[in-house]
Phi, psi and omega in degrees: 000143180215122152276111127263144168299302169211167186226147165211108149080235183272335204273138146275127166250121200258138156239154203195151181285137168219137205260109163287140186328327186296354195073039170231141187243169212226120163289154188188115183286132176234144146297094149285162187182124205293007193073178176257177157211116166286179073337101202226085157312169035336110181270150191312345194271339161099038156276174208222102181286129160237181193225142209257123189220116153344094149250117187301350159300297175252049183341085179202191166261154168232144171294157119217193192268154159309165178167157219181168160266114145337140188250179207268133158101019168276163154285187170259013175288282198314339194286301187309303212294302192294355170232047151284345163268317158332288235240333181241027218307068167229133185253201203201144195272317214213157199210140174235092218252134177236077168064218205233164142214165195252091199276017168217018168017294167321315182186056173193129201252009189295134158227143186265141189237133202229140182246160135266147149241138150244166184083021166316153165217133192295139173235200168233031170331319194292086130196160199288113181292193226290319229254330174253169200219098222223134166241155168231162195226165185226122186243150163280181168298329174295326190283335165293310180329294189290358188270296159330304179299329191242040186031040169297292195239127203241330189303130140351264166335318172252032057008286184267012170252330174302297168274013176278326166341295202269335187259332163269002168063032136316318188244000000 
């Protein structure tokens, strides 16, 4: 049986019977959730546009890479492109995708789809929907590292997308 509990915008929260492998089964509260697409901009110069963003959940700013939810019956290419422009109003010759990850496991079924873009071009393009609050920044990668190291930048997403980036020999 699947309950939803609540709806906000795409996301659902279900509780629903779930048969474990061992064959026993568990009632088991889910996060749905239509997935994402991160961003990894590049500039010719081989800088990294990210973005400085108000989040009312932990009411504060975070440094990440741009990046959204998929709307319903987009892809996650098409989901980068638009909302690399939402969020950076900059668009990309070229988009590369280096797979995916599943950042909440535990009790959220989202998968996030991770891009490079190159070939920017600045557009006009640029807006935030109601709820966000966007500076965009231009970083190198040593300045990026080190934002890491010193827990300048905490998000997940640009976190694991900067290394998958870096293990593919992109940056």
């Amino acid at each position: 049986m699947k309950t939803i509990i609540h709806k906000w915008k795409s996301i659902s929260l279900i509780e629903e019977d779930v048969k474990l492998p061992t064959g026993s089964s568990i009632t088991h509260t889910t996060i749905q959730h239509p997935g994402a697409a991160v961003i990894l901009p590049i500039t010719s110069n081989g800088k990294v546009i990210l973005i400085n963003q108000f989040r009312p959940s932990l009411k504060k700013w975070l440094l990440e890479l741009p990046a959204g939810t998929m709307e319903q019956g987009e892809t996650p290419l098409d989901c980068a492109k638009r909302e690399l422009e939402e969020e950076t109003g900059y668009s990309a010759g070229q988009f590369q995708s280096l797979g995916q990850v599943t950042p909440l496991a535990g009790f959220c079924d989202e998968i996030q789809h991770l891009f490079v873009a190159s070939e920017l071009n600045l557009t006009t393009r640029f807006s935030c929907d109601d709820d966000e609050v966007i500076e965009v920044l231009e970083l190198t990668v040593e300045e990026l590292q080190q934002k890491i190291r010193n827990d300048q930048i905490t998000d997940t997403k640009t976190i694991a997308c900067l290394s998958k980036a870096q293990l593919c020999g992109y940056l």
